[in-house]
C-alpha positions in Angstrom: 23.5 -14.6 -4.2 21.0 -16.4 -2.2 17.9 -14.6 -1.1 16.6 -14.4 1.7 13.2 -15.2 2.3 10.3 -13.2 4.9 6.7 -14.3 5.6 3.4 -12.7 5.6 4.6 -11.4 9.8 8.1 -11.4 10.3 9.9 -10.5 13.7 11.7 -6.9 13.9 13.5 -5.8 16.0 13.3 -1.8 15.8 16.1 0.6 17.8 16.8 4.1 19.3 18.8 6.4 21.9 16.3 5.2 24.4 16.3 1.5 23.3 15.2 -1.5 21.3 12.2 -3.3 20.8 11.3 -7.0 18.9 7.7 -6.5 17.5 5.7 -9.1 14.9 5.3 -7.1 11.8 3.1 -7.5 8.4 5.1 -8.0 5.4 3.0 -5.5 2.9 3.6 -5.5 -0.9 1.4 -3.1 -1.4 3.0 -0.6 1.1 5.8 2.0 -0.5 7.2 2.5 2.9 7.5 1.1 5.9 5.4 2.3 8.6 5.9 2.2 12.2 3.3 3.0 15.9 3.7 6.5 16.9 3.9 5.1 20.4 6.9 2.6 19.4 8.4 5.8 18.5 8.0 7.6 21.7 9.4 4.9 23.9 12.6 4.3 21.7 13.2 7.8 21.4 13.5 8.6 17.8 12.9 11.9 16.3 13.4 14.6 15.0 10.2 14.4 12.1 12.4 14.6 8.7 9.2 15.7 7.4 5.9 14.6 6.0 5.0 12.0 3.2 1.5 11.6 1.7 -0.3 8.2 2.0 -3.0 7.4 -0.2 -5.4 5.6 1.6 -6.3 1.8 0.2 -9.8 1.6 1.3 -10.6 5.7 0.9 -10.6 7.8 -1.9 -8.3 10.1 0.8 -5.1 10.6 1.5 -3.3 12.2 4.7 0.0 13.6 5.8 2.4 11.9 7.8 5.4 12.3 9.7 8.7 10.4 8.4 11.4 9.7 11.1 15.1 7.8 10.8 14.9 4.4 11.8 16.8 1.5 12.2 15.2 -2.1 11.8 16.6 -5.8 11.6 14.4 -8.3 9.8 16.2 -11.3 8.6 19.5 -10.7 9.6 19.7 -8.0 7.9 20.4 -4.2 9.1 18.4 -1.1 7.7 18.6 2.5 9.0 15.5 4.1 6.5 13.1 6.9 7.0 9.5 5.7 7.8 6.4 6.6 8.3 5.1 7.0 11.6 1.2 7.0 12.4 -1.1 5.3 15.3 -1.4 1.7 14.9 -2.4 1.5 18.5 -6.1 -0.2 17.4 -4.4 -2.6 14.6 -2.8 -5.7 15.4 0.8 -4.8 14.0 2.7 -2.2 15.3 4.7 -2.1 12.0 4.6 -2.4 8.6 7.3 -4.0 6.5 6.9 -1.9 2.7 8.5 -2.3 -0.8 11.7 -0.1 0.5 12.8 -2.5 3.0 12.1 -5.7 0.6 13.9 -4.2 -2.1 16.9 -3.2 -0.1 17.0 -6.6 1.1 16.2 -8.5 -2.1 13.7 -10.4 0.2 11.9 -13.2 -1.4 8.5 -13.6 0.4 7.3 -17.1 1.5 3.4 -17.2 2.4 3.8 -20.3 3.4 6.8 -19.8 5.8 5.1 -19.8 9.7 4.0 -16.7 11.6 6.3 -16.1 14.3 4.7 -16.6 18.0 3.1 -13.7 19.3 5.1 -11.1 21.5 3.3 -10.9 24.7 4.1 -7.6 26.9 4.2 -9.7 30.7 5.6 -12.9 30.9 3.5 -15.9 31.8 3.5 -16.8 35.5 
């Protein structure tokens, strides 16, 4: 089997009962789960919380609760319904994080060198 390879930002596209978004993401090895913008969340309609999941925080000696929804992502051409994490990304320049449980799933081989995708921009150029 051939494996597929992602970048340092892939393009996702992320769905629900109220609709579908494509979003850059970061590709994060360091990330257990995948993590996804409360506001994303909101707009696609996805819910109910399944629960919450601590994250230990990389640059804090805390950690925090989170809520963990359903999801269902393409990256790659490939199809994923997963629970993730959900928290404000709103301030950060990704509005999702690709973690170890959709790279495994996906056998994903990850290319640094492969390029970023063009930036998503929310109105179209005149």
């Amino acid at each position: 089997m051939r494996r597929k390879k992602v970048g340092l930002v892939e393009r996702v596209r992320v769905s629900g009962p109220k609709g579908a978004f494509w979003i850059n993401a970061k590709v994060d090895t360091g990330s257990e789960r995948t993590s996804l913008d409360s506001r994303l969340t909101r707009k696609i309609g996805l819910g109910p919380v399944l629960g919450y999941v601590k994250i230990r925080s990389s640059h804090r000696d805390t950690s925090m609760k989170r809520p963990v929804m359903r999801i269902k992502l393409d990256i790659a051409g490939e199809k994923f319904t997963l629970n993730a994490g959900i928290n404000d990304r709103s301030r950060l320049r990704y509005r999702a994080i690709i973690g170890k449980d959709v790279l495994t799933a996906g056998h994903f081989l990850i290319d640094p060198a492969k390029p970023k995708p063009k930036p998503i921009h929310k109105k179209p150029k005149p």
